[in-house]
N, C-alpha and C positions, 0 to 999 in steps of 0.2 A: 415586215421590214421597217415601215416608218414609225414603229412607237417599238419597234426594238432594234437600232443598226451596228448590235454587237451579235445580233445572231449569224450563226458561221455554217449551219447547215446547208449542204450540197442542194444543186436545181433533182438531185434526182432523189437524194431524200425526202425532200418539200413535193415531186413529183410522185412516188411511192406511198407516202402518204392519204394526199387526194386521190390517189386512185387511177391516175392519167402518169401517159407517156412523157418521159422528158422532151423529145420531140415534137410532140403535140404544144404542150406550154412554150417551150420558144419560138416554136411558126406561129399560135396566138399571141404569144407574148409581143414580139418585133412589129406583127399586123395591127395590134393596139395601141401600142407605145413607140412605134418605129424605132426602137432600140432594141438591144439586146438584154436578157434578164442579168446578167456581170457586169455591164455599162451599167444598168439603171440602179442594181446596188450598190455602185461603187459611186456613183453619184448622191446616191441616199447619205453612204456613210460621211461624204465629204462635205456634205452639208452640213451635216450634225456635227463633225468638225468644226466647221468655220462659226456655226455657233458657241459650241465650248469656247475656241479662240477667244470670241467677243466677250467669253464670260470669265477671260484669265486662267480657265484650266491649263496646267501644265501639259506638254506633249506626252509624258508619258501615259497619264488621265486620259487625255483625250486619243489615243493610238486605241488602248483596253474598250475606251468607252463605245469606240466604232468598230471593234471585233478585230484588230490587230491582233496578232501574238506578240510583235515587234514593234516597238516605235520606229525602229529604223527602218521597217518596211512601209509604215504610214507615212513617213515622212518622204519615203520616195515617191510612192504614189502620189503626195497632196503635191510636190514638186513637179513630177511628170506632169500632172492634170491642169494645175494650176499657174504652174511656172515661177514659183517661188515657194522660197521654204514656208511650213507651215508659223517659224516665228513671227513673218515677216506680216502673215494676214493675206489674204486673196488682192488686197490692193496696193499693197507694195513697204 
């Protein structure tokens, strides 16, 4: 997830894979990370967000680049999470 956060595979594909429960990985997962495995990718992705930002990529760019299907759904997200639109940058 941090050297790819346009990857869009499910926790139970990623789970199926390794060979373990999806259950298993989110009760490890939250006891390691005290978060949830869709909090902490969706935090991953909006980092890599605010980085593009800082690099002038356009919204559209940066929606794809974070595994959006939508920019209009990235931009809700980065809005919900953040409290501002993604033009405006994390700090206003």
């Amino acid at each position: 997830m941090l050297s790819a956060p346009e990857q869009t595979r499910s926790l139970a594909a990623i789970c199926r894979d390794a060979g373990v429960s999806v259950r298993t990985i989110q009760r490890v997962f939250r006891k390691d990370t005290g978060t949830s495995f869709e909090l902490w990718r969706r935090q991953v992705r909006l980092t890599k967000a605010v980085e593009l930002l800082v690099q002038g990529r356009s919204i559209k760019e940066i929606a794809f680049s974070v595994g959006y299907r939508q920019p209009s759904a990235f931009v809700e997200i980065f809005r919900r999470t953040l409290a501002c639109p993604p033009r405006h940058g994390p700090h206003g």
